[in-house]
N, C-alpha and C positions, 0 to 999 in steps of 0.2 A: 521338556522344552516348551516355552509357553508359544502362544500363537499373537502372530503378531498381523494386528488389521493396517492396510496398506489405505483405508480409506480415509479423506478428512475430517476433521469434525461437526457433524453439521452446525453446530453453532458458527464456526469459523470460514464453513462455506459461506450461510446466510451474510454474516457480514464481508465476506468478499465479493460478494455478488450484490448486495445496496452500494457498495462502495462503485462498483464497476460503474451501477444505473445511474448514480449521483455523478459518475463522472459524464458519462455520456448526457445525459440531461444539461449538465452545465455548459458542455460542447455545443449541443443543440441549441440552447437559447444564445448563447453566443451569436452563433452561426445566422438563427435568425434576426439577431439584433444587428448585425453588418447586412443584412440583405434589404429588410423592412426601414430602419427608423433611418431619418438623417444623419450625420455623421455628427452634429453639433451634441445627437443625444445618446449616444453610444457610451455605452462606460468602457473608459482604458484605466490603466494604471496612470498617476502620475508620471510624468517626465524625472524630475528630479525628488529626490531620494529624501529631502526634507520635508515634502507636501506628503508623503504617505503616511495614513493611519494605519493603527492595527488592524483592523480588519481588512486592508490590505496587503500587510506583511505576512498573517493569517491565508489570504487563500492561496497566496505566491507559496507558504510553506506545503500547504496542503495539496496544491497540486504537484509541487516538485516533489513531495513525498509519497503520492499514486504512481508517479510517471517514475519514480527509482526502484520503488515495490515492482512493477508490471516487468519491467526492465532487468530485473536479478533475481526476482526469486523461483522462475520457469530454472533455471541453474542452480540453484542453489537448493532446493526442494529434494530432488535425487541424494545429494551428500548429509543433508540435515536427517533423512530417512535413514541411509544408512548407519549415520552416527547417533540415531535412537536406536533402530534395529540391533547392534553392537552392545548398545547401555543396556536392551531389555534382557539379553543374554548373556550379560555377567553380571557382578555382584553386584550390589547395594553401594560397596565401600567404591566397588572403581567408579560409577556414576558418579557418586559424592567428589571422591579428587579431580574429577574429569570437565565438572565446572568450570572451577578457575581459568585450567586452560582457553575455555569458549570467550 
């Protein structure tokens, strides 16, 4: 039976945890930018949906894709474990079929 590490990868920590700091940072300057500057210098998104650049469609994606990561994968992480834990102890061929299904 092989041995199976329960720990993650640190490559994969390292970047969940810039990811965290990047978020929290962004939060921070936010936060001080509503507290500090006047309201005329504040950045918000545009109002209407035709004034927005990419680089606004850009951070609305990026943060709505931290805040769904933070949100499902604390659940989802336990059954993804189990369903490698399952693939490392059986065959090659059943991993292979077992793809698709994912």
């Amino acid at each position: 039976m092989k041995s199976i590490n329960f720990l993650p990868v640190p490559k994969v920590l390292c970047l969940l945890i810039a990811i965290t700091f990047l978020a929290w940072s962004l939060l921070i300057y936010y936060h001080w930018q509503m507290n500090t500057l006047p309201a005329s210098q504040v950045w918000m998104l545009p109002r209407s949906a035709w004034q927005w650049q990419v680089s606004d469609f850009v951070i609305v994606y990026v943060i709505w894709s931290v805040m769904m990561a933070a949100m499902m994968l604390p659940y989802a992480l336990p059954m993804i474990q189990v369903f490698s834990n399952i693939m490392v102890v059986t065959s090659p061929l059943a991993t292979y079929l077992s793809l698709p299904i994912c």
